[in-house]
C-alpha positions in Angstrom: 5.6 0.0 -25.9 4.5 -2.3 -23.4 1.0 -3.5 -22.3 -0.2 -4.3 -18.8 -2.9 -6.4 -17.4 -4.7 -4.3 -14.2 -7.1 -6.5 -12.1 -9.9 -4.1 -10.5 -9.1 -2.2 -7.8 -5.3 -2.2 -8.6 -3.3 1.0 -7.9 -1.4 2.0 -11.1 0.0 4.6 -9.0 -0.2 6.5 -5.7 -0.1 10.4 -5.3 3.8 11.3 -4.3 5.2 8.0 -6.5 8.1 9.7 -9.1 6.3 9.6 -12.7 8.7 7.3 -14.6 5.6 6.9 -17.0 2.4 7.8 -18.7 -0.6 5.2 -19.5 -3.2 4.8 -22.3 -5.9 3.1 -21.5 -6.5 0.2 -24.0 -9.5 -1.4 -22.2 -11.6 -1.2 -18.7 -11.4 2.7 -16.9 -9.2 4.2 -14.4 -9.7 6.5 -11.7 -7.9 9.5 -10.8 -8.2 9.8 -7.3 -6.9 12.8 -4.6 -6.7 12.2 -0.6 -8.1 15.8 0.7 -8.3 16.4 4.3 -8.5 12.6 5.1 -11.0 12.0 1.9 -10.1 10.3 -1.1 -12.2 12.3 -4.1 -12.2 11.1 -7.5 -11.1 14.1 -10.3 -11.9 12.0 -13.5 -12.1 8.9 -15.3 -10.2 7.5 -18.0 -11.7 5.3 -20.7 -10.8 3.7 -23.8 -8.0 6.1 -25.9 -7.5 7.9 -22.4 -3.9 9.0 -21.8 -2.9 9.8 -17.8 0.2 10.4 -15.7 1.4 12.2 -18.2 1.9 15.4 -15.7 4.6 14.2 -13.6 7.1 13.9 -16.8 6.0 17.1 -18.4 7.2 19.2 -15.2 9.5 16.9 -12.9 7.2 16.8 -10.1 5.9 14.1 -8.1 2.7 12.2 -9.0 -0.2 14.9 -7.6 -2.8 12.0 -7.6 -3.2 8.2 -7.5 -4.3 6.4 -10.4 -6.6 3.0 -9.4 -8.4 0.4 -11.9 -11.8 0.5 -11.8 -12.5 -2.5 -13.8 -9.9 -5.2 -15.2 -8.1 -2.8 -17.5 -5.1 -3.2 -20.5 -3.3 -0.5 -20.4 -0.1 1.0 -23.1 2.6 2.1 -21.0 4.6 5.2 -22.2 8.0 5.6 -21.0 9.5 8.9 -19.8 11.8 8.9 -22.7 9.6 7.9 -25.3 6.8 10.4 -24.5 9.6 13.6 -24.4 10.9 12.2 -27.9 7.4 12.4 -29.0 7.1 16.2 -27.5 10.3 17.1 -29.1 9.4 16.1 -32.8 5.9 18.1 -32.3 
């Protein structure tokens, strides 16, 4: 799997991108982050072993949030296919 370098501030992803992939972070934090009326509110954090974006494979749909560094971050990338291989040997 491959590994990205995220400078802070960096959008990983933006709510209504097609989830191609999921993310562990590695290093740093990430922010999930939800436009509501206007308002961008944060739902959670993800830290060190955090997995995100994993939502839009499991059912199809179109990323329901956006995903944005909050610190320089490494982060594993998890491909579509390889994450519903996984799900199919469970």
């Amino acid at each position: 799997m491959e590994k990205i370098n995220v400078k802070k501030d960096t959008f990983i992803f933006r709510e209504g991108d097609a989830g191609d992939a999921a993310y562990v972070v590695e290093t740093g934090s990430v922010a999930i982050v939800k436009t509501v009326e206007g308002t961008e509110m944060r739902l959670a954090t993800v830290g060190h072993g955090g997995l995100f974006g994993e939502m839009a494979i499991l059912d199809g749909s179109p990323r329901m949030a956006s995903a944005q560094a909050l610190e320089d971050s490494t982060l594993v990338v998890v491909p579509r296919l390889t994450l519903e291989a996984k799900l199919q040997k469970s």
